[in-house]
N, C-alpha and C positions, 0 to 999 in steps of 0.2 A: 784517096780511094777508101781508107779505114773509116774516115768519117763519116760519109753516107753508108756505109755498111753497119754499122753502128745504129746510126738511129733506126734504121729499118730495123734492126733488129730490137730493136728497143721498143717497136712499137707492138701494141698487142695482134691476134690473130684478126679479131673482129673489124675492128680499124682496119685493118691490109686490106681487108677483101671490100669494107664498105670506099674506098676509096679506089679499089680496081671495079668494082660497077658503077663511078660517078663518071670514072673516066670512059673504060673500053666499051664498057659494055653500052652506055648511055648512048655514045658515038656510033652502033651499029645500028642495024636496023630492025632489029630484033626487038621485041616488047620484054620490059622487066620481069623477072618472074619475081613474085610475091609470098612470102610463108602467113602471111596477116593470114588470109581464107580457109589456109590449109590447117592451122594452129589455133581458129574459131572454129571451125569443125571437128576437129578432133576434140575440143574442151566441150564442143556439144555432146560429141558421143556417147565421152566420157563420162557426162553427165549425168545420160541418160543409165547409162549401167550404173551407175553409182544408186540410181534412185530405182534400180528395177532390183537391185541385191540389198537395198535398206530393211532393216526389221522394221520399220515405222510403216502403218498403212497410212495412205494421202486420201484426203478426204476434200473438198468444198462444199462450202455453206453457203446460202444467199439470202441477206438481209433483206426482204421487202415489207417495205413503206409506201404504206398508204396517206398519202399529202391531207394536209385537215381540208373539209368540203366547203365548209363557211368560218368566219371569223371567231375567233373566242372572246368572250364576252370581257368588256375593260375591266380593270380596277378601278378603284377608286382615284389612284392619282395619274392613271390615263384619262378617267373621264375628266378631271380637272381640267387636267392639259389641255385636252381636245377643248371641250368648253373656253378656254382662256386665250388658245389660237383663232377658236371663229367669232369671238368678240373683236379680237385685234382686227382681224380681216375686215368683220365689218364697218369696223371705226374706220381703217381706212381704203377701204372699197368704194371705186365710184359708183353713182345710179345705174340701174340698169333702164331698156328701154322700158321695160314695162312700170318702173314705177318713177317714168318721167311721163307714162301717159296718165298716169293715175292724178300729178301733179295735173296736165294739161286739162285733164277730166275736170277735175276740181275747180280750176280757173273758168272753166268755159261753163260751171252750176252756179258758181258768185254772179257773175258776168249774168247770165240768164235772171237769176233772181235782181239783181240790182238793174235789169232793166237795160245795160249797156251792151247786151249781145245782139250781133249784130246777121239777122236768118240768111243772108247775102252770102256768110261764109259757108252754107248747108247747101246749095244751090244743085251743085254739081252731086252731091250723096243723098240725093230725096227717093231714088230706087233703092236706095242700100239699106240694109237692116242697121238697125245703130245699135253696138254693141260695147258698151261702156266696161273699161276695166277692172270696177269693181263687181260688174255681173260676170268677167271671167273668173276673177278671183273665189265668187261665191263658186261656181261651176267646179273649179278645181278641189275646193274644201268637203265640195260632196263627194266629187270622186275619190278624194283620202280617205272618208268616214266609210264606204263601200269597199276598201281595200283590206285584203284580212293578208295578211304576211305568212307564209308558212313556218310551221312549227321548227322550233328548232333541237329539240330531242325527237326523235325515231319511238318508232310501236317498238325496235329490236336494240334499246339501249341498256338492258337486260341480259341480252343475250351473248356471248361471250363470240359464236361461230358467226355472227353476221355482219358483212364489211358495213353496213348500215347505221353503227351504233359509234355513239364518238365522234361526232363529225365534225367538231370543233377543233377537235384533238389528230396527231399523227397517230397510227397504228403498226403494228407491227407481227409476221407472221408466224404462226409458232404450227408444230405439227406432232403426232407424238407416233414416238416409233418405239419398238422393242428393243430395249441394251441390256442382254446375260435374262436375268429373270425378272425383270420389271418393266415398265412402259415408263418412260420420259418424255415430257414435252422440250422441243431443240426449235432452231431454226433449220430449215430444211436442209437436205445436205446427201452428197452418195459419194462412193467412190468414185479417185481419179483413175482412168482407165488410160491405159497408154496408146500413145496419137495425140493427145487430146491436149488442150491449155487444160490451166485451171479455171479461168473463165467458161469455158464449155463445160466442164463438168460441172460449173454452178446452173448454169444455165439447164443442165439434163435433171438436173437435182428440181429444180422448177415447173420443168413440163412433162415430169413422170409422176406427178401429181393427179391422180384422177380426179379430187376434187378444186384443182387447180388448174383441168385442160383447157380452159377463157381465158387464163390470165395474158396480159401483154405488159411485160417490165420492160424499162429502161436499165441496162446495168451502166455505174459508173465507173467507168474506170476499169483498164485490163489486168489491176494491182490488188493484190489481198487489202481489205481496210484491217484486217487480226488476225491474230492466229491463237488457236487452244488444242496444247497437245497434254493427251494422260496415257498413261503406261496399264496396261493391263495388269489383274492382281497377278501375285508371284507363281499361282498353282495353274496358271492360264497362258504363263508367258512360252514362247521356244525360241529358240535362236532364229527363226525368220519373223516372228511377231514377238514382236517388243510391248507396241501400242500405236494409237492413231495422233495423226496433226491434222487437224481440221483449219482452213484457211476460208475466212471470211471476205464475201464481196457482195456491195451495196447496192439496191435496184430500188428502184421506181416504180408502183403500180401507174402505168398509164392508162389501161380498161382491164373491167375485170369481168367482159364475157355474159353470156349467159348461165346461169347457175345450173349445177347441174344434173339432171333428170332424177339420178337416186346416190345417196353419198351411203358407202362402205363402211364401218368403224374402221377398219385399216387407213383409211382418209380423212381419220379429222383432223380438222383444223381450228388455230383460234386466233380471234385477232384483237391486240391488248396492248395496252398504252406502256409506254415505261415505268411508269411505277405499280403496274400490276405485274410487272415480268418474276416480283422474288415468290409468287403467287405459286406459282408451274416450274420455273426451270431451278437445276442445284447452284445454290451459293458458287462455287467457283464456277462453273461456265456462266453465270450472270455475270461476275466479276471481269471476264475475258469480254463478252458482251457490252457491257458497258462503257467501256474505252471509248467504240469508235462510235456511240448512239448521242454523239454531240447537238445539241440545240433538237433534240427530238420532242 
């Protein structure tokens, strides 16, 4: 009897009781009770107070990118390539029909000149127009000389505010807002408001936009692509403001609306490639910026 008293006693509290619900409790008819739900909810709560008594303000940002509209012009050792691939292709591409009729064409003008054509074969096509493939061919070379290609710079590649300009190039959205006593151009951005993801608040940061009420983004992803946090100066600070963290996420212009009727200065905008960004924004939030503006 000391020996099993013994080990029970020997074993921890935790143990005791996870092996009295394997047993009794599993055997009733009763459903397990769970602390997983109750101990994710409580680390939510918790959460949330922890971020409604932070000195830090929450902010989101939203990167939108406008996708290039047409191709950018090769290089030199793209144009090679390309050139050096539709040689190969052609060296070993078979005839197409049309320039096995071209051959036929050709047989059946010998054939006619040298007298061995035979009108027998025409019999059945004496109502049909005869249209030889080298009259298509001329056909086609006038319709090329009538084609005019459109332009591939814009009247607005000049112009800094017009989605119009760059269209080779991705773009990217800048807006300028007031910080302390100066106007800075930023990617857009407002406060996180409680309820809220921070995906929605990039999202409200978007279509609180007056000169952005057309736009239609695709956001990727429910994840910050960055984050940039600055502390405000020393004579500005109090124990509930510290300074902001701004969390960045990625979108996609997919249309941008109709333009719209009268633009505010409180609402400009501009839209600018990556290597005009050190143009407008400060060295360090470029630097934060930069990270996630991969193959841009």
């Amino acid at each position: 009897m000391a020996a099993p008293c013994r080990r029970i006693a020997g074993r921890s509290l935790l143990q005791f009781l996870s092996s009295f619900s394997r047993t009794s409790v599993s055997n009733s008819g009763f459903r397990q009770f769970s602390s997983t739900s109750v101990c994710r909810g409580s680390r939510q709560a918790q959460h949330v107070e922890e971020i409604a008594s932070s000195p830090w303000t929450l902010m989101a940002a939203v990167c939108l990118q406008r996708l290039p509209v047409i191709s950018a012009e090769s290089n030199p050792i793209e144009q090679q390539f390309r050139d050096m691939m539709s040689q190969m292709e052609f060296e070993k591409s078979m005839m197409s029909d049309h320039e096995l009729r071209l051959l036929d064409d050709a047989e059946k003008m010998r054939r006619m000149q040298a007298g061995e054509y035979d009108s027998d074969e025409e019999e059945n096509r004496r109502d049909q127009e005869i249209v030889l493939a080298q009259d298509l061919e001329d056909s086609w070379e006038q319709k090329l000389k009538n084609f005019q290609p459109a332009a591939r710079v814009s009247d607005s590649e000049g112009d800094p505010g017009s989605l119009q300009r760059r269209l080779s190039d991705s773009l990217l959205l800048l807006v300028e807002r007031p910080v302390g006593r100066e106007k800075l151009w930023m990617l857009p951005q407002t406060e996180w408001q409680r309820g809220e993801t921070l995906r929605e608040t990039a999202e409200r940061a978007l279509s609180s936009l007056p000169a952005a009420s057309g736009f239609k983004a695709t956001f990727l992803g429910n994840t910050p692509c960055g984050v940039y946090k600055y502390k405000l100066p020393r004579a500005a600070r109090t124990e509930s403001s510290v300074g902001t963290k701004v969390f960045f996420f990625k979108a996609v212009l997919s249309d941008a609306g109709a333009p719209p009727a009268t633009e505010s200065p409180e609402s400009s905008l501009l839209w600018v490639t990556k290597s005009e960004l050190q143009r407008y924004v400060k060295p360090a939030y470029l630097m934060k910026v930069e990270r996630f503006l991969l193959g841009f």
